[in-house]
C-alpha positions in Angstrom: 35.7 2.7 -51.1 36.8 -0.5 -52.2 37.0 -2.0 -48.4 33.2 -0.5 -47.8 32.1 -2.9 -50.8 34.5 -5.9 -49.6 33.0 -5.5 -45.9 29.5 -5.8 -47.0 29.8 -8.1 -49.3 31.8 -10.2 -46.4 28.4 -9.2 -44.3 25.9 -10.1 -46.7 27.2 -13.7 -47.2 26.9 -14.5 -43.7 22.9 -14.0 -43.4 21.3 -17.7 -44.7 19.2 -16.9 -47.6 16.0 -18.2 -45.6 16.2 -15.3 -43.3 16.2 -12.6 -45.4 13.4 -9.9 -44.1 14.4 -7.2 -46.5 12.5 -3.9 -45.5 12.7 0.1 -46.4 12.1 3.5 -46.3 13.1 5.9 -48.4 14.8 9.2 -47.7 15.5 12.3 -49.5 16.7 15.5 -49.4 16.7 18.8 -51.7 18.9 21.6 -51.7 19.7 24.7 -53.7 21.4 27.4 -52.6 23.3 30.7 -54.2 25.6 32.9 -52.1 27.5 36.5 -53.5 30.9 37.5 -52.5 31.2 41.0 -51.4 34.6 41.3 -52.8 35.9 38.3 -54.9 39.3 37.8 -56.3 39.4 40.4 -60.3 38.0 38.1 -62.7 36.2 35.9 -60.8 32.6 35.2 -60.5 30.7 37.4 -57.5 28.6 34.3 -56.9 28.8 30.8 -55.7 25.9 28.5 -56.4 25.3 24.6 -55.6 22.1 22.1 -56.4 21.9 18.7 -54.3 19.8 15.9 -54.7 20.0 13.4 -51.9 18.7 10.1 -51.6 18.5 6.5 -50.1 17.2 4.3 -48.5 17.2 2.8 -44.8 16.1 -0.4 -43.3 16.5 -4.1 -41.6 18.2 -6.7 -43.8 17.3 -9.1 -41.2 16.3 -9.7 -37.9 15.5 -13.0 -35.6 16.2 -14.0 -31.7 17.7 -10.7 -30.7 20.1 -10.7 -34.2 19.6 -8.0 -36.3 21.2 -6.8 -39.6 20.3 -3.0 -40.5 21.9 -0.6 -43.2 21.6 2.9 -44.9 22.8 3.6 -48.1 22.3 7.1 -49.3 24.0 8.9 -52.2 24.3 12.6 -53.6 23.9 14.2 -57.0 25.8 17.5 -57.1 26.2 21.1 -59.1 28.8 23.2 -58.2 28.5 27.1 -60.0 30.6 30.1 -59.7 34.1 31.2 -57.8 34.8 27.5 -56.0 33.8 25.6 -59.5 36.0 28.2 -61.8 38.9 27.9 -59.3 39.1 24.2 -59.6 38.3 23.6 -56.3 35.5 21.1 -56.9 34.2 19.3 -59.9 30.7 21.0 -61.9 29.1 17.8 -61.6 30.1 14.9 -59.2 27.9 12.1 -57.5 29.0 10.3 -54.2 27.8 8.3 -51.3 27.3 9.9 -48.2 26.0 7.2 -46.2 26.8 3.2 -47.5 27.1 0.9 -44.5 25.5 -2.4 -42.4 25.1 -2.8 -39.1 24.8 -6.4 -37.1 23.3 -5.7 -33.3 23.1 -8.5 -30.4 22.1 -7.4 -27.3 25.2 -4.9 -26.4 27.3 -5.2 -29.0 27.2 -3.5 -32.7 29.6 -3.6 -34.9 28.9 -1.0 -38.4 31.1 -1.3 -41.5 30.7 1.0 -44.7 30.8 5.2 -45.0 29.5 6.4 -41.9 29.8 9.5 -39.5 32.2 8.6 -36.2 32.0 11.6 -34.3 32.0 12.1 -30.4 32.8 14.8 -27.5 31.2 17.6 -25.9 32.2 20.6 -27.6 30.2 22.1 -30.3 32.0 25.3 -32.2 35.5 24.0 -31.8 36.1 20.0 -31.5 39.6 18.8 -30.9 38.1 15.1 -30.3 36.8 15.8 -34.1 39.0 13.7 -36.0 36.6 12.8 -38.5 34.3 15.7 -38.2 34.4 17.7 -41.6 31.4 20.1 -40.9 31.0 24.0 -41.0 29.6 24.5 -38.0 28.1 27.1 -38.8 26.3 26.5 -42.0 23.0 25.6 -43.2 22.5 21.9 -40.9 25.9 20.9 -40.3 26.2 16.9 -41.5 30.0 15.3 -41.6 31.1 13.9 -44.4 31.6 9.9 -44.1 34.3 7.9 -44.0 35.0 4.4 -45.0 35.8 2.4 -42.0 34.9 -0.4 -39.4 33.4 0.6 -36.0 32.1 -1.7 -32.8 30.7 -0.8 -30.0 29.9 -2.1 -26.7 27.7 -1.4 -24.1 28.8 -2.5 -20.6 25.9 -0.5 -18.7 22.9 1.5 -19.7 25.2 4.7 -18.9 28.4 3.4 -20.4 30.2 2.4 -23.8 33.2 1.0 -24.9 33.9 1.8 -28.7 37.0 1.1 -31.4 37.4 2.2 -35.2 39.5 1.5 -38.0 39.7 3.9 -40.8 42.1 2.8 -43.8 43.5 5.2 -46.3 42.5 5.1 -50.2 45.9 3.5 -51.3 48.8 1.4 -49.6 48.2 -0.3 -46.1 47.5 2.7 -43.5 44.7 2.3 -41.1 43.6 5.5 -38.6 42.4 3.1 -35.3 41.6 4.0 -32.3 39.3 3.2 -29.2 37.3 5.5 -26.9 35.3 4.6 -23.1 32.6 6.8 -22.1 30.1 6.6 -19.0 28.0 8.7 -16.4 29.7 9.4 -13.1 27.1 11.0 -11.2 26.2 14.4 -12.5 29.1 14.0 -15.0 29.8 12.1 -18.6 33.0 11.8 -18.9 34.8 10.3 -21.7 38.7 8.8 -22.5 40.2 8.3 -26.4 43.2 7.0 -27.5 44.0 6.7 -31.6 47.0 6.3 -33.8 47.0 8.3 -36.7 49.4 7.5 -39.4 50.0 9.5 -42.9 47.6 8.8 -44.9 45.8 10.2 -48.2 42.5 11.3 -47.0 43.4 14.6 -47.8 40.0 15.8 -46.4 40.6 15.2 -42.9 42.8 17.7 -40.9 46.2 16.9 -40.6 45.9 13.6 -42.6 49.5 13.9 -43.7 50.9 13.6 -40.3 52.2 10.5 -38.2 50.4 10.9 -34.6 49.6 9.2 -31.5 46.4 11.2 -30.4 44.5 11.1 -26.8 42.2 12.9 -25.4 39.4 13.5 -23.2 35.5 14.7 -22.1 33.8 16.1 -19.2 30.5 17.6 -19.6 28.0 18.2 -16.8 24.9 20.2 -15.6 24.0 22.8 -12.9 21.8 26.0 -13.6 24.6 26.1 -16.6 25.6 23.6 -19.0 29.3 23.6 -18.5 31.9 20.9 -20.9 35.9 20.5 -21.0 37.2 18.6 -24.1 40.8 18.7 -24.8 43.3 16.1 -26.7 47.0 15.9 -27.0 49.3 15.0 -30.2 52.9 13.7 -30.3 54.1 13.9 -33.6 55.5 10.5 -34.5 57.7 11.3 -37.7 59.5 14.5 -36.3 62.9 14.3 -33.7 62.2 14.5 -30.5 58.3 13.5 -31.0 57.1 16.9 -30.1 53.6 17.6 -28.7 50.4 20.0 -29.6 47.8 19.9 -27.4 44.2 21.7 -27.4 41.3 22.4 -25.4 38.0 23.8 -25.2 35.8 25.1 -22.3 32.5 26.0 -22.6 29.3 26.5 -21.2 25.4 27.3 -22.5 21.9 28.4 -20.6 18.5 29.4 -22.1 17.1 32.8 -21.0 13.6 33.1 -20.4 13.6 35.5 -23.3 10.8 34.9 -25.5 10.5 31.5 -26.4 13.7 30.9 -24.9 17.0 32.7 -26.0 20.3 30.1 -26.0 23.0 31.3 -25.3 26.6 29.0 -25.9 30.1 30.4 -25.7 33.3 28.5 -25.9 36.9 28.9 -25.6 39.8 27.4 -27.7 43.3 27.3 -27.0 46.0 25.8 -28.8 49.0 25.5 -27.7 52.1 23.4 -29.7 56.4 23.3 -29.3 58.3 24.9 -32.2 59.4 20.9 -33.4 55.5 20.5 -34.4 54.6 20.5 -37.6 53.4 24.0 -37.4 50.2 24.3 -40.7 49.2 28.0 -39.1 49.5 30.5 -42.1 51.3 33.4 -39.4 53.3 30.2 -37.8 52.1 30.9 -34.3 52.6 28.4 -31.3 49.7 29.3 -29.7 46.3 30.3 -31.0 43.1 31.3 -28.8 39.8 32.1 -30.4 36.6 32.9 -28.5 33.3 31.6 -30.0 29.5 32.3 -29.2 26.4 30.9 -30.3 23.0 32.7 -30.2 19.5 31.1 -31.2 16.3 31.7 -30.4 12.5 30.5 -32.1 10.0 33.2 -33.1 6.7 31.8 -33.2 6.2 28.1 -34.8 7.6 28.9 -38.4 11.1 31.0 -37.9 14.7 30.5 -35.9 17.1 32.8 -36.0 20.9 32.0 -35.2 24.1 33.9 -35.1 27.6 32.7 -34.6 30.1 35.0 -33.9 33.8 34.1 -33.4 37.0 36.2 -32.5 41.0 35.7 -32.5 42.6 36.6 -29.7 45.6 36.8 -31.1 44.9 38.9 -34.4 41.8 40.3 -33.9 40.0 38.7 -36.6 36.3 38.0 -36.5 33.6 36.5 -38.5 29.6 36.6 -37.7 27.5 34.8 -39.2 23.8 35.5 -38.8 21.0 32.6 -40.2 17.3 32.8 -40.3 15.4 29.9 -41.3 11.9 30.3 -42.2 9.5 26.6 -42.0 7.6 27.3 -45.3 5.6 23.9 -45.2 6.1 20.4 -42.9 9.3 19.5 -44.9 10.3 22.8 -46.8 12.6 25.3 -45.5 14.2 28.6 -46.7 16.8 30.2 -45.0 18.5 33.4 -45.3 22.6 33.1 -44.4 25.7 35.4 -44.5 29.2 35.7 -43.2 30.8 38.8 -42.4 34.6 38.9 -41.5 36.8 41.8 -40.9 39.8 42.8 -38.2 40.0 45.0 -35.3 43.4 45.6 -35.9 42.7 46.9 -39.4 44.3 44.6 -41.5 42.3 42.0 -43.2 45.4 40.5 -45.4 46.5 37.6 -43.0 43.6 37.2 -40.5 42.9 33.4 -39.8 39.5 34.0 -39.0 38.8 36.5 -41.8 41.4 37.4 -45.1 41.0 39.1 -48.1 43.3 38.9 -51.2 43.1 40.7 -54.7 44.6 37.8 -56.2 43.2 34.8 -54.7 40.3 33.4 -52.8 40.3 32.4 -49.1 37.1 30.9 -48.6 36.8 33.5 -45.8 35.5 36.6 -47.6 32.4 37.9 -46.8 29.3 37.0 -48.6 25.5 36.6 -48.2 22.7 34.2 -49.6 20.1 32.3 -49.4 18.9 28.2 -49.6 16.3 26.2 -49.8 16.1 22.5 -48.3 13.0 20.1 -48.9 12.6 16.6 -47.3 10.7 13.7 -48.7 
């Protein structure tokens, strides 16, 4: 965090005092929710409850002859009740940023430092070009936590980009950089990335502890279907041999003239690594394949329903999880959520995608709930 405050201080400097054009608008978000646990660990409490306050604010700092200087800094208050809170797995009380960066644009070129989102592909249940993407796709508006870092981009074309990011770790000298081309070739976007991805500490990014050169790439296209291929390779830089893991994802989606339109996603996910990889898979398998599908549909003007469903190949886990959300007013929502996991093999001790334990929690049990969100 300290970089994000050295960056825009470094970027604040820079604009002469006389051109200051200091504008804003305000943002905010509320957000309770409670969910119960079907089945929690002896002891523990059945529920798990968090309160969020959101707010910040979004503007131009400045902007003259095609120059322009823009931020967003946006920050959460938090509660944290129940089984996650009692397990020590997050604090009762904490307040963070979630958004804190500046932008300066010319023309083609921007260049953002500060906590932001970096996230790209064309996958949507399962993202191996996700290296900074830490949502749950299937909750309640999925939004990726930020992370402190430096990111340019240019635009060569109207249907093209060039982009490059740095990342540093909390502590020591590590930086996670990388650089990514995209563009439309015909009927197709298609997209290259290349990053190097050292150990570092940010322990809330997948696979931070590991030494990596990473690339990857996108295709995503259109006809009758929507149809996508995203897939990335690893070599593992800090093991003998500098053995590989490599995933991919196809998928494809259509809307039904059901209704008011029933869309319908499903993906597939493979994973596939040699025995040298660092191997972080509970069961230790080399190769994983999980099916995913995504249903959603509107029922008049005021309710969506949504269900996610996804299924191991391997050992025959599964977890649905239905969600109907209900437009109570122009910015107030309720929704009504659960996640239900089991095994068609019949045994729900070491399922990846669903596990129950009578001694500890999983974070995969089954549970339902409900939330309420309100913008102002």
């Amino acid at each position: 965090m300290k970089s994000l405050f050295y960056l825009s201080g470094l970027l604040l400097v820079l604009i002469p005092t006389h051109l200051w054009a200091f504008d804003w608008r305000y943002e905010g978000r509320f957000r309770a929710s409670s969910q119960v646990l079907f089945d929690p660990p002896p002891g523990f409490s059945h529920f798990d409850n968090e309160v969020e306050l959101r707010n910040g604010l979004v503007g131009n700092l400045f902007e003259k002859d095609g120059h322009i200087f823009d931020y967003e800094v946006v920050g959460d208050l938090l509660y944290t009740g129940g089984i996650r809170e009692e397990l020590g797995l997050v604090e009762e009380y904490d307040a963070r940023f979630f958004r804190a960066w500046i932008r300066y644009e010319k023309d083609d070129f921007k260049i953002r430092g500060g906590r932001q989102q970096i996230l790209f592909g064309a996958s949507t249940l399962f993202r191996p070009l996700g290296f900074f993407d830490t949502r749950v796709i299937s909750g309640i508006i999925p939004l990726t936590r930020g992370v402190d870092g430096v990111r340019s981009t240019y635009f060569p074309s109207s249907t093209s980009l060039v982009q490059g990011w740095a990342v540093p770790g909390q502590r020591g000298n590590h930086a996670i950089v990388g650089l990514r081309g995209e563009g439309n070739y015909g009927p197709i976007e298609a997209g290259v990335v290349f990053q190097y991805h050292p150990a570092t500490d940010l322990n809330f990014l997948a696979d931070f502890n590991l030494e990596m050169i990473q690339m990857g790439y996108h295709l995503k296209g259109e006809k009758i279907i929507g149809y996508w291929n995203e897939s990335r390779l690893d070599i593992q830089q800090d093991r003998p041999g500098d053995p590989l893991r490599f995933d991919t994802v196809l998928g494809a989606d259509y809307t039904f003239d059901i209704g008011q339109g029933l869309h319908v996603l499903v993906e597939y996910f493979l994973r596939t690594q040699e025995k040298e990889f660092t191997n972080l898979d509970l069961k230790q398998d080399r190769t994983l394949q999980v099916m995913g599908l995504q249903l959603d549909q509107p029922v008049g003007i005021d309710v969506v329903w949504r269900l996610f469903f996804f299924f191991d190949l391997g050992d025959q886990s599964f977890q649905i999880s239905p969600q109907i959300e209900y437009n109570i007013s122009d910015q107030v929502y309720l929704y009504a959520v659960a996640r239900i996991g089991g095994s068609i093999s019949g045994d729900n001790n070491t399922g990846r995608l669903f596990r129950e334990s009578p001694f500890f929690y999983t974070g995969t049990e089954s549970s339902a709930g409900l939330a309420l969100i309100a913008y102002f």
